[in-house]
C-alpha positions in Angstrom: 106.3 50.7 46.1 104.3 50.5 49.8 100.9 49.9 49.5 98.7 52.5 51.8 95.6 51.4 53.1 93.4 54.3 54.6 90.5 54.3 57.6 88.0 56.1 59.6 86.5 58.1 57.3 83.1 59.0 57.2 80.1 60.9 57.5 80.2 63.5 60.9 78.5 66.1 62.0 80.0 70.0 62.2 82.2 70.6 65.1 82.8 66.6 65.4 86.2 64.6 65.1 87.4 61.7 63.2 91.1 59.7 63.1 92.1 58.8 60.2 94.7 55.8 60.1 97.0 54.8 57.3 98.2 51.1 57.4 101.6 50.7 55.3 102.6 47.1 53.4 105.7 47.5 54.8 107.8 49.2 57.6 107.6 52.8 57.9 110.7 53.7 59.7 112.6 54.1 57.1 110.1 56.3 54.9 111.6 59.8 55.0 108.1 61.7 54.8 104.4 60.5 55.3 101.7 62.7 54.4 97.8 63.4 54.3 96.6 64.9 51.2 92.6 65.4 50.5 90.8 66.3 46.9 87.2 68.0 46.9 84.9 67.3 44.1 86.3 69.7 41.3 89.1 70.6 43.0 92.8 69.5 42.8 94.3 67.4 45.2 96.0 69.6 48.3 98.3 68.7 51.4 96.3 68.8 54.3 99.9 67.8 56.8 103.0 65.6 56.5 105.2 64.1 59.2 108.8 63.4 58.6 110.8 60.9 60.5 113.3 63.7 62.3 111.7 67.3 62.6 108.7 69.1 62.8 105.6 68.4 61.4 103.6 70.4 58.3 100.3 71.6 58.3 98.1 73.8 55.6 96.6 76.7 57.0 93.1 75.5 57.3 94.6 72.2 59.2 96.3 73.9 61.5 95.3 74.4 65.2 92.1 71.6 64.7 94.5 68.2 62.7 97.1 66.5 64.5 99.1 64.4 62.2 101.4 61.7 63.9 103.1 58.1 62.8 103.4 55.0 64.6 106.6 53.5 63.1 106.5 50.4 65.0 103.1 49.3 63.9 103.8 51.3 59.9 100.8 53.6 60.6 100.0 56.9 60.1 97.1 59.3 61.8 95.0 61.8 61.2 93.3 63.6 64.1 90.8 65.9 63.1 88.7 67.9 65.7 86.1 70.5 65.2 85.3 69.5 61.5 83.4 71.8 59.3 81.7 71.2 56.1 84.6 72.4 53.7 87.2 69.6 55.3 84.9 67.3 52.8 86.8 65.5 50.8 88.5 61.9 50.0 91.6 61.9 52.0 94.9 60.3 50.9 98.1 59.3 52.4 100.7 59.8 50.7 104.8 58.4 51.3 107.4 60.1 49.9 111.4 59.3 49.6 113.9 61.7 47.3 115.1 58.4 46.2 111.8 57.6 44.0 108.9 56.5 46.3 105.6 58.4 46.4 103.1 56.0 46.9 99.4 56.5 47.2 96.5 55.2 48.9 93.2 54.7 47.5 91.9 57.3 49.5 89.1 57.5 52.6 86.0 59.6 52.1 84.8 62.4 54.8 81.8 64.2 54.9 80.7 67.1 57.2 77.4 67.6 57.1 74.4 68.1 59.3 
């Protein structure tokens, strides 16, 4: 299985931004589906976007229109862009990779906080 590494989290004000980056063991061009999941305290974990490598790109409701999700395949990263941040996007956030043939690996996860 890759091993995920995540970044940039933190603690940011409301209405601020943070990129996220996801750092992969191994190449990336290959994986069919890379993904950013985040869990709340007390909630379940819940996809937040996912990227494949040909076609468009997934985002939940409350993602869409303020995260960008993209991948780097040459350098095995993943990003998270997230602008105009309110208090209820706090949360760990995980990346995720995903084949059909068995792979869905997990990082240990990034924690952000929005709070004044």
């Amino acid at each position: 299985q890759v091993q995920l590494v995540e970044s940039g989290g933190g603690l940011v004000q409301p209405g601020g931004s943070l990129r996220l980056s996801c750092v992969a063991s191994e190449s990336i061009e290959s994986i069919p589906l890379m993904g950013w999941y985040r869990q709340a305290p007390g909630k379940q974990r819940e996809l937040v976007a996912n990227i494949p490598l040909v076609g468009a790109t997934n985002y939940a409701a409350s993602a869409k229109g303020r995260f960008t999700i993209s991948r780097d395949n040459f350098n095995d990263t993943t990003y998270l862009q997230m602008n105009t941040l309110k208090p209820e996007d706090t949360a760990v956030y995980y990346c995720n990779a995903w084949s059909p043939r068995g792979l869905n690996s997990w990082g240990q996860g990034t924690q952000v906080t929005v709070s004044s």
